[in-house]
C-alpha positions as CSV (number, residue, x, y, z in Angstrom):
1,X,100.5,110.2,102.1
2,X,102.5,108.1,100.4
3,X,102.2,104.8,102.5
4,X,98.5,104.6,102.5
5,X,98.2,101.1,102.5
6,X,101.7,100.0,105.0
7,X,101.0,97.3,107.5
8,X,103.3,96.9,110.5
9,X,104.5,93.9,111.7
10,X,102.1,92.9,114.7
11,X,98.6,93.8,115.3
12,X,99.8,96.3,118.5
13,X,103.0,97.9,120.0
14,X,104.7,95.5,122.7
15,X,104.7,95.9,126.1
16,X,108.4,96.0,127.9
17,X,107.6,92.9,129.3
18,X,106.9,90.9,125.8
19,X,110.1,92.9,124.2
20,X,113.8,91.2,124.1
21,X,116.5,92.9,126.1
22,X,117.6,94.1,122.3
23,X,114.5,95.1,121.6
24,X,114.1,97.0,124.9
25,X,117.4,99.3,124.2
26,X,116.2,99.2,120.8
27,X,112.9,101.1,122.1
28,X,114.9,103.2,124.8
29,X,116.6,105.0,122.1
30,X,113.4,105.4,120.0
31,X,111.9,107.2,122.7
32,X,115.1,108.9,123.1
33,X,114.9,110.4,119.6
34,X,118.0,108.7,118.5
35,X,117.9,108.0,115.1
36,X,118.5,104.6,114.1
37,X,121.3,104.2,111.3
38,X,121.8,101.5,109.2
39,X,124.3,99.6,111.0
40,X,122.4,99.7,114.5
41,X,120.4,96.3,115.1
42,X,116.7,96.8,114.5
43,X,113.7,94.5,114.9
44,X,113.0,92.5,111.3
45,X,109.5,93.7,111.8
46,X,110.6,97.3,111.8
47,X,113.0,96.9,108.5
48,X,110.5,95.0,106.5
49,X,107.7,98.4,107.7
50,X,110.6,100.7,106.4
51,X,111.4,99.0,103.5
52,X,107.8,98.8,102.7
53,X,106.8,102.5,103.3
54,X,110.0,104.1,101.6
55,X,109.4,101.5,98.9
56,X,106.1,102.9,98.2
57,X,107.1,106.5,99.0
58,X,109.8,106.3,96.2
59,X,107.2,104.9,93.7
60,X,105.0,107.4,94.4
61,X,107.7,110.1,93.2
62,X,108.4,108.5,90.0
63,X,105.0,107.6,89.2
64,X,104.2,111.1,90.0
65,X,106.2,112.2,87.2
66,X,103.5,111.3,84.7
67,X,100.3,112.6,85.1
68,X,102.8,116.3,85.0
69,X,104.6,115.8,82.4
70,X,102.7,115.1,79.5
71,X,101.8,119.0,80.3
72,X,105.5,120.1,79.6
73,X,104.9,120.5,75.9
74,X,102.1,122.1,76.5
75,X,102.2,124.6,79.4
76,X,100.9,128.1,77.9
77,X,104.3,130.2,78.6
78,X,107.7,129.5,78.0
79,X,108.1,130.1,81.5
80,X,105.7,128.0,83.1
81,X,107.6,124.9,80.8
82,X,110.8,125.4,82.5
83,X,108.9,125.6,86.1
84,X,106.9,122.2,85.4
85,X,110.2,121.4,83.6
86,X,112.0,121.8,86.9
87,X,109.2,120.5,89.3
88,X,109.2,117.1,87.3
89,X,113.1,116.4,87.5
90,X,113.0,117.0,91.4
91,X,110.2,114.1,91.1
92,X,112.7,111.6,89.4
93,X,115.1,113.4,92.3
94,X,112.9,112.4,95.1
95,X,112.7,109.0,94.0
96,X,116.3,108.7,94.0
97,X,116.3,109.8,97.5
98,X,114.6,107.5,98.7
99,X,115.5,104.3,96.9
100,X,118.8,105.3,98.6
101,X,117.6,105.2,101.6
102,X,116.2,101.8,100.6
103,X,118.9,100.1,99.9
104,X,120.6,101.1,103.7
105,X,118.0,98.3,104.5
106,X,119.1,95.8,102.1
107,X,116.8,95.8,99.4
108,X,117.7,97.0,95.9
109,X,115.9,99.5,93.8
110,X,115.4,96.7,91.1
111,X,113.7,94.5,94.1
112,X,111.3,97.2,94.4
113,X,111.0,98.3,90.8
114,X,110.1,94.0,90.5
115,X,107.7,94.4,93.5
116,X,105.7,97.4,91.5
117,X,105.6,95.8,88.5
118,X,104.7,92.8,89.9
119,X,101.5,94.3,92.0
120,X,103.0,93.5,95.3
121,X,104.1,97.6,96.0
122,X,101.6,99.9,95.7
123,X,101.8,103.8,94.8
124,X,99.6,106.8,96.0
125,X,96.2,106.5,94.8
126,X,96.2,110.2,93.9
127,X,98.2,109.3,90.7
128,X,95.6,107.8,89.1
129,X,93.2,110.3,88.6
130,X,94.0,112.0,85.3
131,X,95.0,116.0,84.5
132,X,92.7,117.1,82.0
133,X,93.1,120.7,81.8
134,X,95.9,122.9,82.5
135,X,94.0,123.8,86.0
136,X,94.8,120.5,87.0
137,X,98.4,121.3,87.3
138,X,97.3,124.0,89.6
139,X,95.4,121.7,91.1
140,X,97.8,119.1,91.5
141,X,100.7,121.7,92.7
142,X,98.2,123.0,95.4
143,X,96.7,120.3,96.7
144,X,98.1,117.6,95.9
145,X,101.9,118.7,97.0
146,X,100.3,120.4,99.8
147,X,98.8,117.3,101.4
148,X,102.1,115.9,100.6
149,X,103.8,118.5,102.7
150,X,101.3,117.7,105.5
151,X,102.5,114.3,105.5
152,X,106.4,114.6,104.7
153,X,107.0,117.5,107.5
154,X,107.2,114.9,110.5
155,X,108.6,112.3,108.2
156,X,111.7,114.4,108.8
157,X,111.1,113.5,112.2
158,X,111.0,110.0,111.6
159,X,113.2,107.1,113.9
160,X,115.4,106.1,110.7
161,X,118.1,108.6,109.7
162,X,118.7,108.3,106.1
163,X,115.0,108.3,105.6
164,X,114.6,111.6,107.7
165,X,117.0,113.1,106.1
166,X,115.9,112.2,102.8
167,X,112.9,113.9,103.7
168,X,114.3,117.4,104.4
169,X,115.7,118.2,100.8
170,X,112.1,116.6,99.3
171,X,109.8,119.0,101.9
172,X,112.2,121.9,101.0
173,X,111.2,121.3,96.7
174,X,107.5,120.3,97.7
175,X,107.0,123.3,99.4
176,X,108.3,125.0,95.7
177,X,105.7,122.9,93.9
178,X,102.6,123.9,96.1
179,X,103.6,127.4,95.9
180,X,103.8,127.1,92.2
181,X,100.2,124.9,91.7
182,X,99.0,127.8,94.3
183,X,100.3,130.3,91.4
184,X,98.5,128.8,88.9
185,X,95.1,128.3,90.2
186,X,95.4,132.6,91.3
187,X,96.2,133.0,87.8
188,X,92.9,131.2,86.4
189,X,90.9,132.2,89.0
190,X,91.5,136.0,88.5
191,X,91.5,135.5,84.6
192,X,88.7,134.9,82.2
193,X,84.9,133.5,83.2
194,X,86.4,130.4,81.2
195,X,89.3,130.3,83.3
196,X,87.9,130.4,86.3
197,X,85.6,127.7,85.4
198,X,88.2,125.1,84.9
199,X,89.7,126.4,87.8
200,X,86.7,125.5,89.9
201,X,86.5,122.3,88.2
202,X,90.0,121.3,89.1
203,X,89.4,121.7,92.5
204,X,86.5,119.8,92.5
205,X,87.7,116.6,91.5
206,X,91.0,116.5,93.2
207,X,89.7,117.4,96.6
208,X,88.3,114.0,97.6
209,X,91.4,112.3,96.3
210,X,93.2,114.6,98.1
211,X,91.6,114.0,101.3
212,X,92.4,110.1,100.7
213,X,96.0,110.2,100.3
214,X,96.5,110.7,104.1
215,X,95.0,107.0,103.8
216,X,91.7,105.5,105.5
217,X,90.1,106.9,108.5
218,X,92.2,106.0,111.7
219,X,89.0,103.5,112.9
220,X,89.7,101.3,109.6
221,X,93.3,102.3,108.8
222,X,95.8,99.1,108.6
223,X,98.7,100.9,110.4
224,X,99.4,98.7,113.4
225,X,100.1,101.2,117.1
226,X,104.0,99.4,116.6
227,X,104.4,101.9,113.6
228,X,104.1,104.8,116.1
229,X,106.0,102.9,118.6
230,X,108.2,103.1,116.4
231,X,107.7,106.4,115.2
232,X,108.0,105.4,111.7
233,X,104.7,107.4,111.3
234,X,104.6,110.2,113.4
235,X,100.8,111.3,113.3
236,X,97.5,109.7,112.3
237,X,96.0,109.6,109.1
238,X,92.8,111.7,110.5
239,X,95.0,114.2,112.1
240,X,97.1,115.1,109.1
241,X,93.7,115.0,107.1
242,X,92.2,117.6,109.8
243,X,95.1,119.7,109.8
244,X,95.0,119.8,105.8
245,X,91.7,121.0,105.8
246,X,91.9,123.7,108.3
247,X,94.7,125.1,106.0
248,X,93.3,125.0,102.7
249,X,90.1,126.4,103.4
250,X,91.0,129.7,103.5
251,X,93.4,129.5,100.5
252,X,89.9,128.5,98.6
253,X,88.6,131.2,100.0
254,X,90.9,134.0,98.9
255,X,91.0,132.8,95.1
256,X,86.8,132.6,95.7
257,X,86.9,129.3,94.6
258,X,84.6,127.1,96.6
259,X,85.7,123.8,98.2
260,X,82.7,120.7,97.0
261,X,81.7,119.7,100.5
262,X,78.0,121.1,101.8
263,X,78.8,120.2,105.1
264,X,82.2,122.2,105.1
265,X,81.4,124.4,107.9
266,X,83.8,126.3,110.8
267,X,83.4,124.5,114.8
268,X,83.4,126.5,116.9
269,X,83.5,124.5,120.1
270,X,86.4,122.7,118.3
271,X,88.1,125.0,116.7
272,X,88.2,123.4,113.8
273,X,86.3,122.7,110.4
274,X,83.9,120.2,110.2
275,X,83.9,118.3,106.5
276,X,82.4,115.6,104.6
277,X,84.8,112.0,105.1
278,X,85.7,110.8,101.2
279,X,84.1,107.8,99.1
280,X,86.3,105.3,100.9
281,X,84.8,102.6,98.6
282,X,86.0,104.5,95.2
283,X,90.0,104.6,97.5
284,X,89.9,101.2,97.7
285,X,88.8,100.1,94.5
286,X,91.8,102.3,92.9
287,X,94.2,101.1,95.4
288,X,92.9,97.7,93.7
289,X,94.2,98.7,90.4
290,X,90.8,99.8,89.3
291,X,91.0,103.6,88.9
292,X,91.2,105.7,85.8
293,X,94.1,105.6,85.2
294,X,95.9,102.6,86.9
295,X,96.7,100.3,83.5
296,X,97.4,103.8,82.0
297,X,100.5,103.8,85.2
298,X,101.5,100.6,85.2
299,X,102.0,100.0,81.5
300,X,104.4,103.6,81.4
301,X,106.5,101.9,84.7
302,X,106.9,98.7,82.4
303,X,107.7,99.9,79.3
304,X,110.4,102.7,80.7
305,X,111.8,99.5,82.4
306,X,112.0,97.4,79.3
307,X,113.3,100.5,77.6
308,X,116.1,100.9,80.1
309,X,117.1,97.4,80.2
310,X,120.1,97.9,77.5
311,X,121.7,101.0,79.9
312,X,121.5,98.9,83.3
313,X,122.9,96.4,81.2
314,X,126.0,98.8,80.0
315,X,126.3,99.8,83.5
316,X,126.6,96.6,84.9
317,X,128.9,95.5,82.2
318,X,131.4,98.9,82.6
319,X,131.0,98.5,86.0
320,X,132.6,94.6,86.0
321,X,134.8,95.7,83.6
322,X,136.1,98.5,86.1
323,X,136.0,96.1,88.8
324,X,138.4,93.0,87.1
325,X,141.5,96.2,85.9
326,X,141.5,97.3,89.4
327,X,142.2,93.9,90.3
328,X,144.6,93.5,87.7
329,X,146.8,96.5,88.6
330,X,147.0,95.5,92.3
């Protein structure tokens, strides 16, 4: 969900015959489900794909943080403060993760911090659609971290180690934050006609967003057959997207909310549930920078930068400082 938009290296997955003999053991223990760790030889095509899709994972996370947690202050219970409280500060944790992970591939966090800032790394589209109401935390918990779930379980699964096992603390929290959005939307939708209203409304604009953070349908996605040679991604984008659907469906259904798709029906012959495909025009256009809320994004990303200039500055200085009277004692 949180790669949309990652290219591979290469327009298709080599054939033994066009790979190097490294390259060649390199596949064997791909296939092998040996996880590659940081001091292994890899392909550059394969680092730059990591380091672009954990790049734009970790973003994701921190960006994430915002359109939650301006709902701290104003969550109706004590209660549900400390939970969104909570929910947000595994956010910043998640990030961490996976800028971690990262920098086993050579790049820094503030390379990737410049990359954001600078347009060249993207974030999940979903983030820039605004939370109006406090059903859109429900909303956002459910679906939102749901879909994520979809996505993240198999990243677990993934060919890089500390990546994979980033992912199985993160899917671990996730799986708290859907069940908590899940709690929520029960909440309005058995409360007052007014609450279920905005419950209803929640759902329906944050379903086709939803829908779009598995990324464009698999005839028109950008993600090269090398990435699953790789197994850097592990299913396709319409998969995880089918799969999502068939689950939530009869969530929707027990809180008698209904799901904004008229051709939302049950298949039988596939077993399956047929649905409507997303605006794919109105992805695009936000994964241009031209959603609701994308300047909104961007300009809280820069200004907690600018902000934090003076204690990167204090670390780096306490941090040389530390360095030169170890030297000095030895």
């Amino acid at each position: 969900m949180y790669a949309q938009m990652v290219k591979s290296t290469g327009q298709g997955a080599k054939t033994r015959d066009e790979m190097t003999d490294e390259e060649r053991d390199f596949q064997d223990r791909i296939d092998a489900d040996i996880k590659i760790e940081p001091r292994d030889w890899m392909p550059d095509g394969y680092r730059k794909t990591l380091i672009r899709q954990i790049g734009q994972h970790a973003h994701s996370e921190i960006v994430g943080q915002l359109p939650e947690g301006n709902w701290i202050t104003r969550a109706p219970t004590l209660e549900r403060k400390m939970i969104l409280l909570a929910k947000v500060q595994d956010e910043a944790g998640h990030g961490l993760y996976l800028y971690s992970a990262a920098e086993t591939l050579g790049v820094s966090r503030d390379d990737l911090t410049a990359q954001l800032l600078s347009g060249k790394m993207k974030y999940s589209s979903i983030f820039n659609y605004p939370t109006l109401t406090w059903a859109d935390i429900g909303a956002v918990g459910w679906l939102v971290d749901g879909a994520a779930i979809m996505n993240q379980v198999p990243l677990q699964r993934t060919s890089y180690g500390p990546y994979a096992r980033a992912m199985i603390r993160i899917c671990k929290e996730e799986s708290f934050h859907q069940r908590q959005g899940y709690d929520i939307m029960m909440k309005m939708a058995q409360g007052s006609p007014e609450q279920r209203k905005m419950a209803q409304d929640a759902l329906n604009r944050f379903w086709y967003p939803s829908l779009m953070m598995f990324g464009p349908s698999d005839k028109d996605s950008v993600h090269s057959a090398q990435s699953m040679a790789w197994k850097i991604k592990i299913n396709t984008n319409d998969e995880l997207r089918q799969k999502f659907v068939d689950q939530t469906v009869p969530q929707a259904d027990y809180l008698g909310l209904t799901i904004p798709d008229e051709n939302l029906k049950w298949n039988e012959e596939t077993g399956r549930h047929d649905f409507s495909e997303p605006d794919w025009t109105e992805f695009f256009d936000v994964i241009k920078g031209n959603g609701p809320c994308n300047t909104e994004r961007m300009n809280a990303r820069m200004k907690a930068w600018e902000d934090g200039q003076w204690v990167r500055d204090g670390l780096l200085a306490h941090g040389r400082k530390r360095a030169a009277a170890n030297v000095a004692a030895e």
